[in-house]
N, CA, C and O atoms as a DFTB+ gen file, in Angstrom:
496 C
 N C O
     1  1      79.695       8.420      78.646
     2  2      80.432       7.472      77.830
     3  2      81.367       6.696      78.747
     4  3      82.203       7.291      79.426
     5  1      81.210       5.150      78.776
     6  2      82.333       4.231      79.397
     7  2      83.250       4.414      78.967
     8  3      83.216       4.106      77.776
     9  1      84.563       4.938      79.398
    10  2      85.766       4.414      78.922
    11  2      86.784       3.286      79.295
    12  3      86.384       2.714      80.309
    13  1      87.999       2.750      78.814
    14  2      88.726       2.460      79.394
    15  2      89.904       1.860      79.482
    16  3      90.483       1.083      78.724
    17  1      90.336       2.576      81.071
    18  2      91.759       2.995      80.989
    19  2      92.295       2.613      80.590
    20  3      92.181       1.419      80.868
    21  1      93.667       2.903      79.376
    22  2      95.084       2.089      79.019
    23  2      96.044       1.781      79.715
    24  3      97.101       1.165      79.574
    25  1      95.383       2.433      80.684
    26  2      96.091       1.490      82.317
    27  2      96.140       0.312      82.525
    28  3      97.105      -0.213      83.080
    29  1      95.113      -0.325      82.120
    30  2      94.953      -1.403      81.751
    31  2      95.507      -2.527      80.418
    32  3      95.555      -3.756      80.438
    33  1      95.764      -1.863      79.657
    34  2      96.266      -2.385      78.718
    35  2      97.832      -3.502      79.402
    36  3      98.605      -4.280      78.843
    37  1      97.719      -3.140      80.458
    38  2      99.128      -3.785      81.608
    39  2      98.452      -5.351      81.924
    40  3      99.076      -6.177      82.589
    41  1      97.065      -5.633      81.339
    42  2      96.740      -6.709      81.410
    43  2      97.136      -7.658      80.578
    44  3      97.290      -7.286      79.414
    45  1      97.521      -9.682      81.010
    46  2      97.722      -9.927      79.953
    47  2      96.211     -10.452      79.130
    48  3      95.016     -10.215      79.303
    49  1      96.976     -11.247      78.207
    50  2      95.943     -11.011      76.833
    51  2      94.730     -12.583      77.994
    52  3      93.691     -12.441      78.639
    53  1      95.213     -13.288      77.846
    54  2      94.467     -14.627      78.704
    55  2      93.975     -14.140      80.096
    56  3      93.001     -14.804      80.449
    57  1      94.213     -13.517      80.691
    58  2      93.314     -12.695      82.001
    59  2      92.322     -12.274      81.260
    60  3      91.153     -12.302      81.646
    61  1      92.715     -11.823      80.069
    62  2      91.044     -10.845      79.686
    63  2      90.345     -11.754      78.972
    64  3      89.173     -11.527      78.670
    65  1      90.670     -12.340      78.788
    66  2      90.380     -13.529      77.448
    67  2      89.312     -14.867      78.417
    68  3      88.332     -15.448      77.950
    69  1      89.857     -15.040      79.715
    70  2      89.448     -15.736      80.600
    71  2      88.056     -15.078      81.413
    72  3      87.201     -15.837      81.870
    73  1      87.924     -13.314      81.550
    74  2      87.327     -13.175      81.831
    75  2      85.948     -12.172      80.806
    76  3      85.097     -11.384      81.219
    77  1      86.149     -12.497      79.857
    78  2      85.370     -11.972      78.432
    79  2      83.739     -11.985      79.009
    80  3      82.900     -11.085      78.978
    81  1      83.654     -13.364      79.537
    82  2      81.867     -13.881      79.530
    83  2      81.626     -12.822      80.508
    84  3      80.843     -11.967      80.093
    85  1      82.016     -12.659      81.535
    86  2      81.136     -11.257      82.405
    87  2      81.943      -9.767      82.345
    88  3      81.754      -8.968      83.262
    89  1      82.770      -9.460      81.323
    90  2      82.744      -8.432      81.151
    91  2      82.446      -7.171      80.476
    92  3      82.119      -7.188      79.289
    93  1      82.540      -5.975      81.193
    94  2      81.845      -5.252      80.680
    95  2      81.655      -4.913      79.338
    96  3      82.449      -5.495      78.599
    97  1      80.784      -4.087      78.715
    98  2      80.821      -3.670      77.011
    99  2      82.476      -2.948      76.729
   100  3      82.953      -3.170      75.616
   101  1      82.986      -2.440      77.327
   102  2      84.295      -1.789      76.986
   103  2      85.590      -3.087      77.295
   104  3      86.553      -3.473      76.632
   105  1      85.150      -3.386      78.329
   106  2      86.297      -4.547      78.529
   107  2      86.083      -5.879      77.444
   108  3      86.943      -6.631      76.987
   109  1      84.750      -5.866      77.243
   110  2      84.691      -6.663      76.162
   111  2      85.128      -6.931      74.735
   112  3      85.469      -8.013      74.255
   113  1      85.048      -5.664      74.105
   114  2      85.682      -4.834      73.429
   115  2      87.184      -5.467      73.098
   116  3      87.661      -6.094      72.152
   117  1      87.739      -4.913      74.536
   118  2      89.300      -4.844      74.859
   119  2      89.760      -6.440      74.986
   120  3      90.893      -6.667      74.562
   121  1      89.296      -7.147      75.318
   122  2      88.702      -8.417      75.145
   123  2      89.413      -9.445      73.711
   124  3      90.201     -10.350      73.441
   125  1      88.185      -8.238      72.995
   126  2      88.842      -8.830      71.819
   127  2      89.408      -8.216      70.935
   128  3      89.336      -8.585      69.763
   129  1      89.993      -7.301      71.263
   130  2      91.596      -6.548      70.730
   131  2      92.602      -7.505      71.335
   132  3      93.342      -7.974      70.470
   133  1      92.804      -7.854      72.333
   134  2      93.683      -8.697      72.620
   135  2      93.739      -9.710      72.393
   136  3      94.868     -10.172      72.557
   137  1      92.910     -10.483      72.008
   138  2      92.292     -12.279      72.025
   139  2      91.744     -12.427      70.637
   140  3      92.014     -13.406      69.942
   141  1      90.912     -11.370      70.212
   142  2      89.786     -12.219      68.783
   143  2      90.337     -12.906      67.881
   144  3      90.019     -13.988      67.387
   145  1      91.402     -12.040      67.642
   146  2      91.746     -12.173      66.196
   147  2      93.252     -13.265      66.775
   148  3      94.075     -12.821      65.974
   149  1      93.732     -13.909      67.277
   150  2      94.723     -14.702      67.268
   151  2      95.769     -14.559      68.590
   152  3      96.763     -15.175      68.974
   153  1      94.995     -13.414      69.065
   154  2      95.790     -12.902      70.348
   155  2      96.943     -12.351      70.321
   156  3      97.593     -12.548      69.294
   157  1      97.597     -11.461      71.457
   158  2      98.787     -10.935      71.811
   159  2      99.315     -10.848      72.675
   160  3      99.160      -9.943      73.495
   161  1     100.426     -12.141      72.793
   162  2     101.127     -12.155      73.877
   163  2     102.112     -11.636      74.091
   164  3     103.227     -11.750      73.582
   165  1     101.680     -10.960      74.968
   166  2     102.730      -9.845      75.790
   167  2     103.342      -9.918      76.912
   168  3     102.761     -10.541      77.801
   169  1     104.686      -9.313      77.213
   170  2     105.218      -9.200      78.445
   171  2     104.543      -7.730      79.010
   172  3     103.871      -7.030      78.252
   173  1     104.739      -7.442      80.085
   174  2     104.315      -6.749      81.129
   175  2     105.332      -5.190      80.397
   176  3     104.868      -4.074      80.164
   177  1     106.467      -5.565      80.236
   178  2     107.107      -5.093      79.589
   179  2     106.969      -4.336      78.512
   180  3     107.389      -3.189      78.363
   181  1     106.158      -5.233      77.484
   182  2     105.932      -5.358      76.146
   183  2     104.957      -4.089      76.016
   184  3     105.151      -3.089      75.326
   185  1     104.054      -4.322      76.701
   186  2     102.712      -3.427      77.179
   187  2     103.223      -2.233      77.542
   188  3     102.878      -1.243      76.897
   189  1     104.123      -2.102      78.618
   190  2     104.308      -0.694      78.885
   191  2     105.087      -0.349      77.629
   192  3     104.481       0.657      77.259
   193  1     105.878      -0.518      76.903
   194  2     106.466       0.012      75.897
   195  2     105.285       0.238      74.388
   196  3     105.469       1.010      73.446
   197  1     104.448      -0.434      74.534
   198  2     103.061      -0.179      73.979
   199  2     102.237       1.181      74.499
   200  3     101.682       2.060      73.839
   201  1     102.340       1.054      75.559
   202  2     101.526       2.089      76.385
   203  2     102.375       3.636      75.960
   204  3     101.725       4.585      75.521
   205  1     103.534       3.696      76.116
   206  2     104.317       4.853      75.852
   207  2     104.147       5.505      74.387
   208  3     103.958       6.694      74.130
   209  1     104.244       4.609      73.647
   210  2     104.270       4.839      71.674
   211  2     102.638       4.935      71.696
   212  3     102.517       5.539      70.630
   213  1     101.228       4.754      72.185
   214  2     100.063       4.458      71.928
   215  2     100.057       6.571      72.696
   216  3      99.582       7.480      72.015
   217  1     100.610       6.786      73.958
   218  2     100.591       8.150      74.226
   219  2     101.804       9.685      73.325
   220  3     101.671      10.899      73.172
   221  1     102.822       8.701      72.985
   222  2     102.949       9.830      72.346
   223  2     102.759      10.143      70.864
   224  3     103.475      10.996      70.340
   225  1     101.642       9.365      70.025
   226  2     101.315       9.308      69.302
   227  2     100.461      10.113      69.181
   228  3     100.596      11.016      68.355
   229  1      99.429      10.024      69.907
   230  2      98.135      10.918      70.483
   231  2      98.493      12.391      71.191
   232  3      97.553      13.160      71.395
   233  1      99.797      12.770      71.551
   234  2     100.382      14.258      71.660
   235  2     101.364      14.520      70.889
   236  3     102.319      13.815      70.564
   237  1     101.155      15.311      70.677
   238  2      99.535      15.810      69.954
   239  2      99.190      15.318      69.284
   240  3      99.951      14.701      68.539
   241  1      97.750      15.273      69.111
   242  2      96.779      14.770      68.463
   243  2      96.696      15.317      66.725
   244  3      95.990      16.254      66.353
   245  1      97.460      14.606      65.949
   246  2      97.350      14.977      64.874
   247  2      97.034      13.311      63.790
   248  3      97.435      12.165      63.995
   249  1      96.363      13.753      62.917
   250  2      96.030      12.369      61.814
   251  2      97.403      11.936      60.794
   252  3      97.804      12.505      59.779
   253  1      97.834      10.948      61.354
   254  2      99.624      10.763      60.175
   255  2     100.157      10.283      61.747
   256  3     100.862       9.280      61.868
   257  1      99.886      10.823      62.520
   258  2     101.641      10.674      63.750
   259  2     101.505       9.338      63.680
   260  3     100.496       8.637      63.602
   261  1     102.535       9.103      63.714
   262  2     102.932       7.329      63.971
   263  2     104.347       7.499      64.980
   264  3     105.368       8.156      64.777
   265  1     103.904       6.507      66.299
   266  2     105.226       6.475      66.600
   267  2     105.621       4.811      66.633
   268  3     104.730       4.004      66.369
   269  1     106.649       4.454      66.883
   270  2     107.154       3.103      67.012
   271  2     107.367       2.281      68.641
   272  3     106.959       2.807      69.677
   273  1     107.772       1.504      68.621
   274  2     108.087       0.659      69.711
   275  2     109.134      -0.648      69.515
   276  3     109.172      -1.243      68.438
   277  1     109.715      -0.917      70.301
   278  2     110.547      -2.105      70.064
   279  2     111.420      -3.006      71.623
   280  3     111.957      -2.468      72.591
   281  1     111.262      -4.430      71.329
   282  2     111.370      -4.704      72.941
   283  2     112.855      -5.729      72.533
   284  3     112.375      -6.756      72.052
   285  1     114.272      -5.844      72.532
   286  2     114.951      -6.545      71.625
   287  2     114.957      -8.088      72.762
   288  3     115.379      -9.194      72.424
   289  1     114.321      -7.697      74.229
   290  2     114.517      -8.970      74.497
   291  2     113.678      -9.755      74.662
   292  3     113.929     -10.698      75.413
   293  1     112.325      -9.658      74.003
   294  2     111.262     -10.302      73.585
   295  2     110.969     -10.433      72.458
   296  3     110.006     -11.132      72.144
   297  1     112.083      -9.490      71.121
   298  2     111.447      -9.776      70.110
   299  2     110.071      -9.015      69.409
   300  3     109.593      -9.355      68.327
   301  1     109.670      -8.163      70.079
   302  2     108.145      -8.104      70.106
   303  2     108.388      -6.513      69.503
   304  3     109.116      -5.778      70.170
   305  1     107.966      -6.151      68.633
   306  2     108.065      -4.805      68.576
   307  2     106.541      -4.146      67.621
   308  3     105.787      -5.002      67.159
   309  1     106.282      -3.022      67.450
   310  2     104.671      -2.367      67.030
   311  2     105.112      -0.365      66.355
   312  3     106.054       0.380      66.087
   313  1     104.196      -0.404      66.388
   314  2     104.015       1.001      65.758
   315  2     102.302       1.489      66.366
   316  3     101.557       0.682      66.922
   317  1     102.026       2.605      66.168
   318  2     100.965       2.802      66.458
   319  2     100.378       4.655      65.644
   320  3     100.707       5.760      66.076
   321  1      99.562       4.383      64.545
   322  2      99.057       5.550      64.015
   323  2      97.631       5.812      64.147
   324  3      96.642       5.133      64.423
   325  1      97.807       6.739      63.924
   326  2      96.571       7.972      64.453
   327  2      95.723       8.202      62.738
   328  3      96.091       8.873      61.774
   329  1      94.663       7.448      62.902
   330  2      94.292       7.579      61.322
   331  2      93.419       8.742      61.059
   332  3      93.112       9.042      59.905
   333  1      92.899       9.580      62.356
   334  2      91.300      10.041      62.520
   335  2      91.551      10.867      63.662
   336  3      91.785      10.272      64.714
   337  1      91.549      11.789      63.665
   338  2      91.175      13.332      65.007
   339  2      89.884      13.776      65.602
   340  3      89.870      15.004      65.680
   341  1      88.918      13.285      66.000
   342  2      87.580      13.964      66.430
   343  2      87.535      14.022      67.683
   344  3      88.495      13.855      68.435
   345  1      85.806      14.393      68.163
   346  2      85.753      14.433      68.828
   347  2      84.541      13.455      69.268
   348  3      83.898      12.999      68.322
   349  1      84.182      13.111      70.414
   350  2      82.945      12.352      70.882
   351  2      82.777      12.965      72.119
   352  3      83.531      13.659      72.802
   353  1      81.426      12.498      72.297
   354  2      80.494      13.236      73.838
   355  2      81.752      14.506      73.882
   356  3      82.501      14.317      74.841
   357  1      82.088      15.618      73.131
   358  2      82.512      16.573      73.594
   359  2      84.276      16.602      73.973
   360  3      85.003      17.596      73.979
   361  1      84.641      15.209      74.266
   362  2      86.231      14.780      74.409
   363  2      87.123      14.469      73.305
   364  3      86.890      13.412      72.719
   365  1      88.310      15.332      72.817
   366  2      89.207      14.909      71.999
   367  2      89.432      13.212      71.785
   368  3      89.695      12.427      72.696
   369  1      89.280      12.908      70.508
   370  2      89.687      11.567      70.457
   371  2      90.226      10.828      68.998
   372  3      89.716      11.274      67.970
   373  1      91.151       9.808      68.872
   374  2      91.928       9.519      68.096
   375  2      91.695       8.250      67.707
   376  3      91.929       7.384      68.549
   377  1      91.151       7.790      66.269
   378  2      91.333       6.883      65.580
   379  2      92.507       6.062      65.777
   380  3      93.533       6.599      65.358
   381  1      92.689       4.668      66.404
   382  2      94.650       4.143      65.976
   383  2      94.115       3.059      65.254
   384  3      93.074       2.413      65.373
   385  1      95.266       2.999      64.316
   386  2      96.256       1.309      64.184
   387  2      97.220       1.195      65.299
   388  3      98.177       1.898      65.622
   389  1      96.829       0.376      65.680
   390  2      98.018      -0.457      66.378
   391  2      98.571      -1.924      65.979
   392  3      97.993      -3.000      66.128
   393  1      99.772      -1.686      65.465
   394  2     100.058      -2.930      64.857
   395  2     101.129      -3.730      65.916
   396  3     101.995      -2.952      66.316
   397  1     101.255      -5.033      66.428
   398  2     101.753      -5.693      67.011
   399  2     102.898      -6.792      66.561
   400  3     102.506      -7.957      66.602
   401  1     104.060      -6.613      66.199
   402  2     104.625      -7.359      65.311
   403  2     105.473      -8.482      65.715
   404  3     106.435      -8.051      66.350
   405  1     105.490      -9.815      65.588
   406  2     106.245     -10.732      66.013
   407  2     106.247     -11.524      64.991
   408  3     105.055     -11.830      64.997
   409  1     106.749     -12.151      64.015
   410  2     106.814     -13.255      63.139
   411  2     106.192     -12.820      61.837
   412  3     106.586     -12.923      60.676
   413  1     104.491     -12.011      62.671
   414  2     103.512     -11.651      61.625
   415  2     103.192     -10.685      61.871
   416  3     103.834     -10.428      62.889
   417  1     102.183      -9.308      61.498
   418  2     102.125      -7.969      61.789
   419  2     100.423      -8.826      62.136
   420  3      99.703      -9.541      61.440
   421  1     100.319      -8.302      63.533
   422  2      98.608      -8.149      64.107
   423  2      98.073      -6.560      64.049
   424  3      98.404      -5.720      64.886
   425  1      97.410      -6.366      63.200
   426  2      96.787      -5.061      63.555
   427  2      95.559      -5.347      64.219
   428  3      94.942      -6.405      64.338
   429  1      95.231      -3.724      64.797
   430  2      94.436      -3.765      65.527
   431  2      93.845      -2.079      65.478
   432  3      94.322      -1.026      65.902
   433  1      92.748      -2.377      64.839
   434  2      91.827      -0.365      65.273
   435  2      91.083      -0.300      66.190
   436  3      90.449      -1.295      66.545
   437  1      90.945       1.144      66.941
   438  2      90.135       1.373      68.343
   439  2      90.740       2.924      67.923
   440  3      91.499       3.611      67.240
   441  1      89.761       2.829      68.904
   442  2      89.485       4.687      69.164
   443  2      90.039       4.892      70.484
   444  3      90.226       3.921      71.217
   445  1      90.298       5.987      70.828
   446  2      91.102       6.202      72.154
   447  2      90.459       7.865      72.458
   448  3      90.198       8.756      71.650
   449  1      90.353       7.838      73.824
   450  2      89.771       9.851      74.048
   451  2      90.250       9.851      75.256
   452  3      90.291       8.927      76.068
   453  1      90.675      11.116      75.356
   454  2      91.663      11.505      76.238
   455  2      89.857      12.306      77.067
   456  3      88.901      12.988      76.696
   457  1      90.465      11.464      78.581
   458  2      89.189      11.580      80.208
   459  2      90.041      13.204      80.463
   460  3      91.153      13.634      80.157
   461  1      88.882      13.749      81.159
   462  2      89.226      15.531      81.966
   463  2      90.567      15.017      82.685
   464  3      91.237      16.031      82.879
   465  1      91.333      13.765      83.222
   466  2      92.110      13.570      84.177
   467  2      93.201      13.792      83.300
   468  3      94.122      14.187      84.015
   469  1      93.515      13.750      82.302
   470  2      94.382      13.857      81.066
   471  2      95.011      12.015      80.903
   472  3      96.237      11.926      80.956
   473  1      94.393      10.943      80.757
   474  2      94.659       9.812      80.916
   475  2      93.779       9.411      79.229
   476  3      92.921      10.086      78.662
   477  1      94.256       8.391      78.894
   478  2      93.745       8.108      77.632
   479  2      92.879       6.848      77.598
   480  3      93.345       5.897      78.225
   481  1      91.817       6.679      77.041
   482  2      91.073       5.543      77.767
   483  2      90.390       5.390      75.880
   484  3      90.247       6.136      74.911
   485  1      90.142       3.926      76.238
   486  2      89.645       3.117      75.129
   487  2      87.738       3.628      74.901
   488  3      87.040       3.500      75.906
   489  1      87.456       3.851      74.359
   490  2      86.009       4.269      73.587
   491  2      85.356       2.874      72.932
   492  3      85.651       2.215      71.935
   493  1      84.048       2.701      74.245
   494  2      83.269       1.662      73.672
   495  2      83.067       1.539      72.431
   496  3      82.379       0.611      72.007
């Protein structure tokens, strides 16, 4: 199974958006979590404070956890819940909402499974 990394999620939304036509099925994906639906522009910032609430949501891995996020000098703030607990190819993995909030609430669902490295990576 491709995954991939939320390491990445440190990308902005127009880098991925720019490079959609040759990328891969997972980045593609990710692609258009960031871009399809109206896009999400983010600070570098914004993202890592995304990245933090998207992991401790997922530890533990329970269906309900919701944690929050908030950036006061961008304005930009999200939540992120865990709708779904399974498993795939054998790896723990978690249903989210991720909602992105600025003016208007962007949601966004994806699956997320935690790699043997203990790192959390996006599910084609």
């Amino acid at each position: 199974m491709r995954l991939l990394s939320i390491a990445s999620l440190g990308l902005h939304a127009a880098t991925l958006i720019a490079t959609l036509a040759v990328a891969s099925p997972a980045q593609a994906q990710f692609g258009l979590f960031l871009g399809g639906r109206g896009g999400v522009d983010l600070t570098d910032e914004d993202w890592d404070l995304f990245r933090k609430a998207l992991s401790d949501a997922l530890t533990p891995m329970e269906a309900g956890r919701r944690t929050e996020w908030n950036n006061p000098k961008t304005g930009v703030r999200g939540d992120v819940v865990v709708q779904k607990v399974h498993e795939r190819d054998g790896v723990p993995c978690g249903d989210v909402q991720a909602n992105f909030i600025r003016r208007t609430v962007q949601p966004y669902r994806l699956t997320f499974c935690k790699m043997p490295d203990g790192r959390w990576a996006i599910a084609p």
